[in-house]
N, C-alpha and C positions, 0 to 999 in steps of 0.2 A: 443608599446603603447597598452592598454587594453581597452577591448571594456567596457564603462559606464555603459550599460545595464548587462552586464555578472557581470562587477561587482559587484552592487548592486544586482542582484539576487544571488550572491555568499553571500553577505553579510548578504542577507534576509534566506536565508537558514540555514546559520550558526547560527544566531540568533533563529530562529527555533529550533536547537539542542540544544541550551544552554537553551532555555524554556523548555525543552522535559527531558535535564537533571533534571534542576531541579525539576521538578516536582516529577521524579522518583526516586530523594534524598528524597527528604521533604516531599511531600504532602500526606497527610492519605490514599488517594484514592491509592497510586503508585500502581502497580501490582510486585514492589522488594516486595519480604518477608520484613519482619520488621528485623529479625533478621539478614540479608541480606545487611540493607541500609547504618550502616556502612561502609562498607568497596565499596560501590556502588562510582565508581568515574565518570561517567557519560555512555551512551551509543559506542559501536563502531559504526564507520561506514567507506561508500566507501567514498573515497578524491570526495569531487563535481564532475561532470561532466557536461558540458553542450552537452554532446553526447548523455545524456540518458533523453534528455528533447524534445518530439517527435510529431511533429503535427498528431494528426489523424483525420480522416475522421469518422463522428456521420453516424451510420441509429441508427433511431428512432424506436423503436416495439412500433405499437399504440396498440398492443394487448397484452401487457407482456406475456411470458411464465412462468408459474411457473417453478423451479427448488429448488429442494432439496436438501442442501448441509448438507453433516455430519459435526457432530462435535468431539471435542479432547477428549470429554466426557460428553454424555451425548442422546437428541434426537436427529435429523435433525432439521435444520433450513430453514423455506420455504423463499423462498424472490420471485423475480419476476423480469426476464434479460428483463429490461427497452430498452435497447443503447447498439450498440458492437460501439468498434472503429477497424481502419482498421488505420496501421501504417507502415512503413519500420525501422525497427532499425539492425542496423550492417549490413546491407546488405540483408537480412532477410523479406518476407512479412509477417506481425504478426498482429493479432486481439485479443482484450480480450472483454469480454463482462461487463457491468456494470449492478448492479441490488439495489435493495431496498426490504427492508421487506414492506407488503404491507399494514400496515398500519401507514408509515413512509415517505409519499409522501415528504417533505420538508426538511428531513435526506440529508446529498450529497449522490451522489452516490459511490457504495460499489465497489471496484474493486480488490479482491481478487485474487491471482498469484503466480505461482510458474516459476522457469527458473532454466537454469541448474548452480546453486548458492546453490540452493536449496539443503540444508543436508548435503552441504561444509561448504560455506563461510556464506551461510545465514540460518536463521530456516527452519529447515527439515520439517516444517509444512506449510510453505510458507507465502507469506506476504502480507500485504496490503497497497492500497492507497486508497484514497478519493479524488471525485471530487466534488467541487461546482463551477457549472457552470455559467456567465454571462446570468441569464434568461431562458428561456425555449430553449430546445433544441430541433431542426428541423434537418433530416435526410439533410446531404450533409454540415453542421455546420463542421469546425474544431476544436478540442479544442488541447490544450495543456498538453499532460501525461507526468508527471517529474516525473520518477524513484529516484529520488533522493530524494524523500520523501517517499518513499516504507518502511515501518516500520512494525515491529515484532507482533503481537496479546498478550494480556498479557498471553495468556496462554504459551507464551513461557518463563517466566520468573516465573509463579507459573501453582501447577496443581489446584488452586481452580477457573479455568475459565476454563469454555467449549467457545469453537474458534470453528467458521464456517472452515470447512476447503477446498482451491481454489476447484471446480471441474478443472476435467480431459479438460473440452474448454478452461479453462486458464493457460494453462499452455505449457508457451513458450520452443519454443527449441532453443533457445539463450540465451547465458552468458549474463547477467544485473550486472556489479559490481558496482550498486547502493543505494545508500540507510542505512539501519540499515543493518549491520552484525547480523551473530549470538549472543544470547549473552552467555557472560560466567558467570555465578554465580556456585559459591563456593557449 
């Protein structure tokens, strides 16, 4: 018998990808080349997981740290490590840190990452998630980080994007087969 809640978030997920596809068929904005979206028959990705969907533990910086992340081309990008979380995945104690550009207070938060996936099975530049949080977040808060929304930056699908890219604090030493694959264009 299958658990209701899994299910429905399997399904909410899926539908996710099918929005995500098409938009990267169709939509003017997509970051596929034009020339590209032909033959574009949707995103790959890892088979769901609800292994890779992991309560962590919020501290809050009332002080943000600046930090400067390079990009794929171009300057650095300043943003500001808001929140780390602190999580167990595979066995594993793991933290990534959450940040925001600082003049993007109501932006979700930015959680950029790399794991040992990373330049295999997933972009060699590594990937990202987003969090928007229920409200304001208070250090000792849990939230919820689902790997299984961990998606590619468009600069991995064209070079006319410069991509922030993870620092060296996020980047796990743990297999995540989560999320977007690499992808392959032609």
């Amino acid at each position: 018998m299958s658990d209701p809640e899994s299910s429905e978030w399997e399904a909410a997920l899926r539908r996710n990808r099918e929005e995500k596809d098409d938009f990267f068929a169709e939509h003017p904005q997509s970051p596929i080349p034009p020339e590209h979206r032909e033959e574009f028959d949707g995103l790959d990705y890892f088979e769901p997981d609800p292994a890779f969907r992991v309560d962590a533990e919020v501290t809050v910086h009332e002080e943000p740290e600046p930090v400067e992340m390079e990009t794929t081309d171009g300057p650095p990008a300043r943003y500001l490590r808001v929140a780390t979380f602190a999580f167990e995945l595979r066995g594993e104690d793991c933290e990534l840190h959450a940040y925001r550009q600082e003049t993007a207070e109501d932006d979700p938060l930015f959680v950029p990452f790399r794991d040992k996936t990373t330049g295999q099975q997933s972009y060699a530049g590594g990937r990202y998630m987003e969090l928007e949080p229920d409200g304001e977040l208070e250090t000792g808060d849990t939230v919820t980080i689902d790997f299984n929304l961990a998606y590619s930056p468009f600069c991995a699908f064209s070079e006319t994007f410069a991509c922030p890219v993870p620092p060296e604090e996020n980047w796990l030493e743990v297999v995540v087969p989560a999320g977007e694959k690499a992808p392959e264009l032609a």
